[in-house]
C-alpha positions in Angstrom: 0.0 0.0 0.0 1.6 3.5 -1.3 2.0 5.8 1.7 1.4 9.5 1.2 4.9 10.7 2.3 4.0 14.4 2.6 0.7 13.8 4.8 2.8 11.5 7.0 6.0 14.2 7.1 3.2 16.6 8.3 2.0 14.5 11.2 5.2 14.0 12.5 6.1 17.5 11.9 2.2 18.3 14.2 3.4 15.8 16.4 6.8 17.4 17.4 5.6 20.8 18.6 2.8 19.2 20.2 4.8 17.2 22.3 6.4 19.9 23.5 3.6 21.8 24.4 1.9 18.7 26.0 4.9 17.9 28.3 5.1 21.9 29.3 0.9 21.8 30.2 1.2 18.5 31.8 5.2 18.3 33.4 6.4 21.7 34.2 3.9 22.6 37.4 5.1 19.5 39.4 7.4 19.2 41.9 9.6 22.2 44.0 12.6 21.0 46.1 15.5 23.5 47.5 18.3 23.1 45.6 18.4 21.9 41.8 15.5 24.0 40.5 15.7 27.3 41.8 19.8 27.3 41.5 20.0 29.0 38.4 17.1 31.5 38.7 17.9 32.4 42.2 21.8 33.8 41.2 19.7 35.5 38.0 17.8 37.5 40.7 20.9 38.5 41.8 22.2 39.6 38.6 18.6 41.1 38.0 19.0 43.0 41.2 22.4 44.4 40.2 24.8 42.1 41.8 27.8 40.4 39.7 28.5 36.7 40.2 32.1 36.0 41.2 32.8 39.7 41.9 29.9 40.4 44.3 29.0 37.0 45.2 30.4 33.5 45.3 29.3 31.7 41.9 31.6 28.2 41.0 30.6 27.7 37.3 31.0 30.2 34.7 28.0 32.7 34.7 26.5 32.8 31.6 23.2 30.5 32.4 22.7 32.8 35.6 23.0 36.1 33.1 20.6 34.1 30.3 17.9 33.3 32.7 17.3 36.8 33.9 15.6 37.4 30.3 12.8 35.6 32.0 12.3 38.4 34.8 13.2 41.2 32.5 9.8 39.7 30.8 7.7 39.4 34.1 9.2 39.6 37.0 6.3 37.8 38.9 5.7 34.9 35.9 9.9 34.8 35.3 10.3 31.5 37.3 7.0 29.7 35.3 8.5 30.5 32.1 11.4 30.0 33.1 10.7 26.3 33.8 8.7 25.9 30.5 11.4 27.3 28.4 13.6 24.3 29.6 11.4 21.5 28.2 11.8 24.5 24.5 15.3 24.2 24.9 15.1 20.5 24.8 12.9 19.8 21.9 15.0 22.6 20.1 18.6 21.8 20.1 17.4 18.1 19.3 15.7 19.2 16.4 18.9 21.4 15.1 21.2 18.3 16.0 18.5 15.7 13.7 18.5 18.7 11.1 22.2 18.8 11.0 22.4 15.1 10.5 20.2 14.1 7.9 21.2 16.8 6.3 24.8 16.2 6.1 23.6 12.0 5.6 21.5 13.1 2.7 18.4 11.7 4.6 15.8 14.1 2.5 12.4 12.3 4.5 10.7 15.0 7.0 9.1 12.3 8.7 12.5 10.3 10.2 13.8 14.4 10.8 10.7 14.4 12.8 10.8 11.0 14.2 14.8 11.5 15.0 13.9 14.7 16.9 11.1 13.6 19.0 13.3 10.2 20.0 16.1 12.7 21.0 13.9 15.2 22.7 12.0 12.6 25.0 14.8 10.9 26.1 16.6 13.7 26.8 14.2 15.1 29.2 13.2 11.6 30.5 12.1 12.8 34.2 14.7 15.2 34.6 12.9 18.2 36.5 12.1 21.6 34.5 14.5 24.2 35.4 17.9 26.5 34.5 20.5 24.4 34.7 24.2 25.0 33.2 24.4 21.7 31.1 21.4 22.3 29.0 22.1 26.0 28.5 25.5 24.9 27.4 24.1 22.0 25.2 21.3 24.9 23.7 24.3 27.4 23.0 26.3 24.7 21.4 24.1 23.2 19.1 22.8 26.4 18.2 26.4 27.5 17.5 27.4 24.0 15.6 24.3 24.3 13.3 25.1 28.0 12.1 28.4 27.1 11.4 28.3 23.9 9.9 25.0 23.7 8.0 25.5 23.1 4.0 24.2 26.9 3.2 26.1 29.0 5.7 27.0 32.5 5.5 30.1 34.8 7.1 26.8 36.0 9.2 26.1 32.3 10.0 29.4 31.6 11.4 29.6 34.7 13.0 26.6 34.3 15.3 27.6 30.6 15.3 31.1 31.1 17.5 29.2 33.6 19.3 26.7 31.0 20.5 29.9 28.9 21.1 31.6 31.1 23.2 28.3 31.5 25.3 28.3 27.3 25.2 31.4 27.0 26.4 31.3 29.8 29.3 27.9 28.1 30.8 29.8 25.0 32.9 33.5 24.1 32.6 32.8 20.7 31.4 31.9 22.2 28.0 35.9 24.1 27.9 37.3 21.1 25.8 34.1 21.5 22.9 36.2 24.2 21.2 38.9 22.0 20.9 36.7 19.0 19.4 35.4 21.7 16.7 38.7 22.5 15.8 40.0 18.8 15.0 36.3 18.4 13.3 37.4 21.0 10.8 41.2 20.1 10.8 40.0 16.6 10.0 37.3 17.3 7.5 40.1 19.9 5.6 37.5 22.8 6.0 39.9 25.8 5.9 37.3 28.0 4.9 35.2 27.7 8.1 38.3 27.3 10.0 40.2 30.5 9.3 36.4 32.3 10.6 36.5 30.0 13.5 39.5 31.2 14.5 39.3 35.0 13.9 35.4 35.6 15.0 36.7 33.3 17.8 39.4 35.4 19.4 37.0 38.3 18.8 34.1 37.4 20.8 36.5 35.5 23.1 38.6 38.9 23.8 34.6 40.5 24.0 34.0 38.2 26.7 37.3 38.2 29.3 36.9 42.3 28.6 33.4 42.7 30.3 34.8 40.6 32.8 37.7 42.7 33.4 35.8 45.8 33.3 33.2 44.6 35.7 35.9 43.3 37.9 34.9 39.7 38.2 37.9 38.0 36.0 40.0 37.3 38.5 37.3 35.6 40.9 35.9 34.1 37.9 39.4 32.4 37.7 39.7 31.4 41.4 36.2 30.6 42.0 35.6 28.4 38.3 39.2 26.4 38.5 39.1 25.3 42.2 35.9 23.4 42.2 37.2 22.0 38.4 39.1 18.5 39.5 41.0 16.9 37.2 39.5 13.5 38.9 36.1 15.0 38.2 36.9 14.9 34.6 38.3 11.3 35.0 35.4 10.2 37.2 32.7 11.0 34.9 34.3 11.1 31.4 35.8 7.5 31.6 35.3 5.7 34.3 31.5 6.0 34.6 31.6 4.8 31.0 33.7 1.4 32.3 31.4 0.8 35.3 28.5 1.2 33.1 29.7 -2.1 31.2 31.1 -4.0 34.0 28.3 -3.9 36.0 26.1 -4.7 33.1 27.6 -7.3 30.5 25.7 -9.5 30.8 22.3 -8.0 30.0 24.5 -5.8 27.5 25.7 -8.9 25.3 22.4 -10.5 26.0 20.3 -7.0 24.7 22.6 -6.8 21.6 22.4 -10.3 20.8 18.5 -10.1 20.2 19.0 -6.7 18.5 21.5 -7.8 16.0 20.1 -10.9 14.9 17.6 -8.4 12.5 20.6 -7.1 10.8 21.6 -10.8 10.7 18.0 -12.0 9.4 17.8 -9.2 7.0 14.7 -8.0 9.2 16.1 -4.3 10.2 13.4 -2.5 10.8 12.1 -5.3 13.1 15.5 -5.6 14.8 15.4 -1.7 15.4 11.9 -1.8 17.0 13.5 -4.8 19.4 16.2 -2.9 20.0 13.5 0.2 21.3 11.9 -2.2 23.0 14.8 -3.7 24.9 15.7 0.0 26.0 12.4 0.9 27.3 12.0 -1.9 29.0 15.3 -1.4 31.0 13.9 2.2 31.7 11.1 1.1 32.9 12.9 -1.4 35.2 14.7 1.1 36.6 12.0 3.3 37.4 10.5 0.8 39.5 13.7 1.1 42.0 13.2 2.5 44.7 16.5 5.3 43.9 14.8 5.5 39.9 16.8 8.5 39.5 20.1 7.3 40.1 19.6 4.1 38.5 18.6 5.5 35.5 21.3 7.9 35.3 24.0 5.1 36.2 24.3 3.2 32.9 22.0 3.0 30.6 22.8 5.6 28.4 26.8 5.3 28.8 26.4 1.7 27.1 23.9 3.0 24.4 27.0 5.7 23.8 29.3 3.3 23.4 27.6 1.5 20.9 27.0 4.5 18.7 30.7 5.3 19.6 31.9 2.1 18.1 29.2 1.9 15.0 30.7 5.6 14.0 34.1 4.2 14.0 32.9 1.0 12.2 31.6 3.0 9.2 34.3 6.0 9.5 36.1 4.1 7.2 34.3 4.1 4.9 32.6 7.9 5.2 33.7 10.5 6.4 30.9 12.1 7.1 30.3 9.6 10.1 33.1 12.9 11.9 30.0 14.9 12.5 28.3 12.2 14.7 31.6 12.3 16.6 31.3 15.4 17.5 28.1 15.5 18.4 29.0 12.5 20.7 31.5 15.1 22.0 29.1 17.4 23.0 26.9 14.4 24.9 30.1 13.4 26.4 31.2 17.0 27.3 27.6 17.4 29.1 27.9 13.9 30.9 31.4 15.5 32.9 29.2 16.1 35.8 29.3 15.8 40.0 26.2 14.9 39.8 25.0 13.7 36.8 27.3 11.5 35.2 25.2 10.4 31.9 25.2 11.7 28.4 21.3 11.4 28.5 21.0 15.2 28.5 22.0 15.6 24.7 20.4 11.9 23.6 19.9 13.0 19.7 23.5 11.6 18.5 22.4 8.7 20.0 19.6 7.9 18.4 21.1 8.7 15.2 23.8 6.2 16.0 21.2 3.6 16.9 19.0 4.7 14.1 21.9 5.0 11.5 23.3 0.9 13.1 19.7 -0.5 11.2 19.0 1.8 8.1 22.4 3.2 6.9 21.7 0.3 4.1 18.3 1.1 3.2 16.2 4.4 4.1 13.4 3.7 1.9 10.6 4.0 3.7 7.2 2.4 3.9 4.2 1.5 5.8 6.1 -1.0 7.9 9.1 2.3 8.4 5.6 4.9 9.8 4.9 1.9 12.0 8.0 0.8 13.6 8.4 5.1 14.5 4.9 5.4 15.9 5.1 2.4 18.2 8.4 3.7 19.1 7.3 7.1 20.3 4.4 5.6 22.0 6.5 3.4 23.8 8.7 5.9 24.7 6.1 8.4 25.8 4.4 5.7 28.1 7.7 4.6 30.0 8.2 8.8 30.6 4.7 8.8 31.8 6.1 6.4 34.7 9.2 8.3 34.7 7.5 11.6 35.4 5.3 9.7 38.8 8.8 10.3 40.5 9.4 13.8 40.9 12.7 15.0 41.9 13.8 15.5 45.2 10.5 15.7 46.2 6.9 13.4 46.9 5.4 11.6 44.5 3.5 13.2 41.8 0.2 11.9 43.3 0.8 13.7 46.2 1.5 17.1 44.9 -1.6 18.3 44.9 -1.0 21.6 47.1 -1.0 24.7 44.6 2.0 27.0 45.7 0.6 29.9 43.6 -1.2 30.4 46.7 1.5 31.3 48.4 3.4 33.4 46.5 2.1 34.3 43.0 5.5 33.9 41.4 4.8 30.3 41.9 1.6 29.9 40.1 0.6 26.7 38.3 3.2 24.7 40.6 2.3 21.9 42.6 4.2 20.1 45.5 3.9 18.3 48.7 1.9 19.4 51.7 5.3 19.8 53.9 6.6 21.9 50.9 3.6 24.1 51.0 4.0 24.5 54.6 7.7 25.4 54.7 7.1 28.1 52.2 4.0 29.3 54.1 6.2 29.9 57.1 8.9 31.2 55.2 6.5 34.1 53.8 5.6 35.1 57.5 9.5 35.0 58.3 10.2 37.0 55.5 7.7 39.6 56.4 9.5 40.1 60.1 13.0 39.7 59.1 13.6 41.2 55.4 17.8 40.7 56.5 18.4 36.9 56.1 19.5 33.7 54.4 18.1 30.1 54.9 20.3 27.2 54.9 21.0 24.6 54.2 18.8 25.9 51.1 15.6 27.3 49.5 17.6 28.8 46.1 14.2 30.7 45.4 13.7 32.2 48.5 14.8 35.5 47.9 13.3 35.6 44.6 9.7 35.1 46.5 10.1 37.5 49.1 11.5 40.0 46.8 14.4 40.4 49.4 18.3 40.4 48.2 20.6 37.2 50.1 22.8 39.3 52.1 25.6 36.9 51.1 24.5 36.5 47.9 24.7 32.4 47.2 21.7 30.9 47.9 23.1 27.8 48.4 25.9 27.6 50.8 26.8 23.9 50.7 30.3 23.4 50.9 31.2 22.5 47.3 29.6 25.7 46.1 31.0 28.0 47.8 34.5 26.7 47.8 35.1 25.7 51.4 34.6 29.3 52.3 32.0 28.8 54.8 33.9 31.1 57.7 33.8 34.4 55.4 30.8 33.9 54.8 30.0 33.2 58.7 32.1 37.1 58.8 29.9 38.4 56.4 26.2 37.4 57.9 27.6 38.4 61.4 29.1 42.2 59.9 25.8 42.7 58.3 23.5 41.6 61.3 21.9 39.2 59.3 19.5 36.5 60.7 19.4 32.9 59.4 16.5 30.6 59.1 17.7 26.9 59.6 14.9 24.3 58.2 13.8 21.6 60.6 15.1 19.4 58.3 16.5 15.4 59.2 20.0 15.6 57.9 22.0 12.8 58.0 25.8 12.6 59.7 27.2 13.0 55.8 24.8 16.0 54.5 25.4 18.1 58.0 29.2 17.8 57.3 29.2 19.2 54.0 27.3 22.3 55.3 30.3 24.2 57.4 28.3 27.6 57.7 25.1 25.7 58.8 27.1 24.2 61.8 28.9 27.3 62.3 25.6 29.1 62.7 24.0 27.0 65.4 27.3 26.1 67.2 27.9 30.2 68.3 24.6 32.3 67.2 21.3 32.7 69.1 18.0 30.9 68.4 15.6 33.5 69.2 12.5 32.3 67.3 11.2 28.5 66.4 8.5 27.6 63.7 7.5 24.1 62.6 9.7 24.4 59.8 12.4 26.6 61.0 14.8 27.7 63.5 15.8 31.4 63.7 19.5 32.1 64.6 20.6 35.7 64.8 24.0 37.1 66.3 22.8 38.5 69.1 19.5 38.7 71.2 18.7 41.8 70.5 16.6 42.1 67.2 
């Protein structure tokens, strides 16, 4: 049965956007925790209130996510943080698309519908359950790919490639992992002989490079930015995450791993390829699946899985680098996933999926990309499938209750917080926290609530909103100085901390140990330097 190509191109191209807006209407509003999800926007409400990170305040990562973010305030100060959290699941949906573009594109794959299909794939797994929120390794994945697909598509322009480094440059100055992605462009177009994009690479490169390390001069926050960035970057950090989380993954796994490919392959064996790719999508949400029925889902699912899919698009590219050497520009698209994976925390390339995919995809129809009824089908079940295991994925919130239990509406709280949903022990905190506010307009909390100055429309008198050791560089006792010179008060939450998380929060224990507690909530201890208030 013919197939009307264009008709089916449109659905998936309907499809796409409306997955994105689905997952913003039915995703973004759950879940609020302390830490990940108001990191980003917090330090922007700094920036938006005319403080400088690493000059004015202690900021470990380059800055440029904190700067980015404040667009979202600038816009509406009250609604920033809402669209700030649907703009993430944009961000996602967007840089796959450009990285799918780029590919079949450069692959000569002319179908809209597996551009669509390839898009969606990366896009959903990329997200996954990850919580919707600023963070540093998708705004450096976003500036990236933006930056890789001016410069490299087919029909570029001096414009193009122009905008393209400066996109870079902002890439590489949102987390210090990305630092080596300059480097892994250069050898792309060293290897590929393109001296033509090189020679711009290089000169709009040490212009909007100089552009950059001058406002930070001027602004007087190079220097810090230099001290604070370099000591929390570890060279066993690198070495950690980029190789040996990569080992571990196999290890620890090779016998499900041989087992998995076995079934996948034999459909390349049996001639059957698009039935051996829809096993192979099968075998992969089922392990997802799995591991969100652990009790720890979101470590488990960040531990392995997608290092050993990496691999196997790793050693596919090589297999047919041979041959083409077009196969360069997956590699360096698998640079970028790697580059995001060099994490403290999360140690898994899952945040740029796309190349991936396209390894995966690319492993079953590099021979044959005609496509049929049996091609429409094998993509649809695949997107259902993959849409029903984030459905499970997405009943375990981060860092906070379950989804069924977030039924308290925090708008009513603090209308910045509109349209989010958490726990009734969140809601209560943050009730309390209001009232605090309202009497003591000079404090901090520890060990955390990053939005908490952003919702009482106060300013963090030591401007980190997140004073856990790691982040502020072990510099817990001037920052002890500092609350005490400026007669702040701190509000300590009530919460059960185990021996390990009370050690890595110096300024917490230096608080209680020699301040006063002069007030008590359910949720909070106050602690001020003296009695008098």
């Amino acid at each position: 049965m013919r197939v009307n190509t264009t008709l089916t191109a449109r659905i998936f191209q309907v499809l796409f956007y409306g997955l994105c807006v689905l997952y913003i209407i039915f995703y973004m509003p759950y879940g609020l925790e302390g830490t990940d999800t108001g990191y980003i926007f917090g330090s922007s409400w700094n920036i938006y209130n005319g403080e400088l990170p690493h000059r004015d305040f202690i900021y470990t990562r380059p800055a440029i996510p904190a700067f980015f973010h404040t667009i979202f305030l600038f816009i509406s100060e009250t609604y920033g943080y809402v669209l700030d959290r649907s703009f993430f699941y944009i961000q996602v949906f967007f840089y796959s698309f450009l990285g799918a573009k780029l590919l079949t594109e450069h692959f000569s794959i002319e179908s809209k519908t597996t551009l669509y299909y390839l898009a969606i794939i990366g896009a959903l797994v990329s997200i996954h359950n990850y919580p919707p929120m600023g963070w540093n390794t998708i705004d450096g994945i976003f500036f990236w790919m933006i930056g890789i697909f001016l410069f490299l598509k087919l029909k570029t322009s001096k414009l193009a490639l122009f905008f393209g480094v400066l996109f870079m440059i902002l890439g590489t100055f949102s987390k210090q992992s990305f630092y080596f992605m300059p480097f892994f462009l250069g050898l792309y177009l060293l290897l590929t002989k393109d001296w033509y994009r090189l020679k711009y690479y290089i000169l709009f490169g040490v212009l909007w490079l100089g552009l950059y390390i001058g406002f930070k001069a001027l602004t007087g926050s190079l220097t810090p930015l230099l001290e604070q960035t370099f000591t929390r970057t570890e060279g066993g950090s690198l070495y950690s995450a980029g190789v040996r989380s990569y080992w571990l993954a196999v290890k620890f796994n090779y016998a499900y791993i041989a087992l998995a490919i076995f079934m996948a392959l034999m459909g390349l064996f049996l001639g059957k390829r698009k039935l051996g790719y829809l096993v192979l999508n099968i075998i992969i949400i089922t392990a997802f699946i799995s591991m969100y029925q652990q009790e720890d889902s979101i470590r488990v699912v960040k531990s392995s899985l997608l290092q050993v899919l990496f691999i196997i698009a790793v050693i596919h590219g090589l297999f047919m680098l041979r041959k083409n050497t077009k196969y360069l520009l997956l590699f360096l698209l698998l640079s970028l996933s790697w580059s995001a994976s060099i994490s403290g925390g999360f140690k898994t390339p899952i945040l740029f999926s796309l190349p991936i995919v396209f390894g995966l995809y690319d492993l079953y129809f590099t021979k044959d990309r005609s496509e049929n009824k049996i091609t429409y089908s094998v993509y649809g079940l695949t997107i259902i499938g993959f849409l029903v295991t984030f459905f499970i994925g997405y009943q375990t919130i981060y860092r906070d209750s379950d989804r069924e239990q977030l039924t308290y509406s925090m708008g009513e709280i603090f209308p910045q917080l509109t349209t989010i949903k958490s726990d009734q022990e969140t809601y209560e905190k943050y009730t309390e926290l209001k009232e605090l506010a309202s009497e003591y307009s000079n404090f901090t909390v520890l060990p955390t609530v990053t939005l908490a100055h952003y919702l009482t429309k106060t300013v963090n008198p030591i401007g980190t909103d997140w004073p856990h050791d790691v982040e502020i560089n072990y510099k817990a006792k001037d920052l002890f100085s500092e609350l005490k010179a400026k007669n702040s008060v701190v509000f300590i939450e009530k919460t059960e901390f185990s021996e390990k998380d009370f050690m890595d929060y110096e300024l917490l224990k230096l608080v209680k140990a020699n301040w006063y507690l002069i007030e008590e909530t359910n949720q909070f201890e106050v602690y001020s330097p003296s009695l008098k208030r």
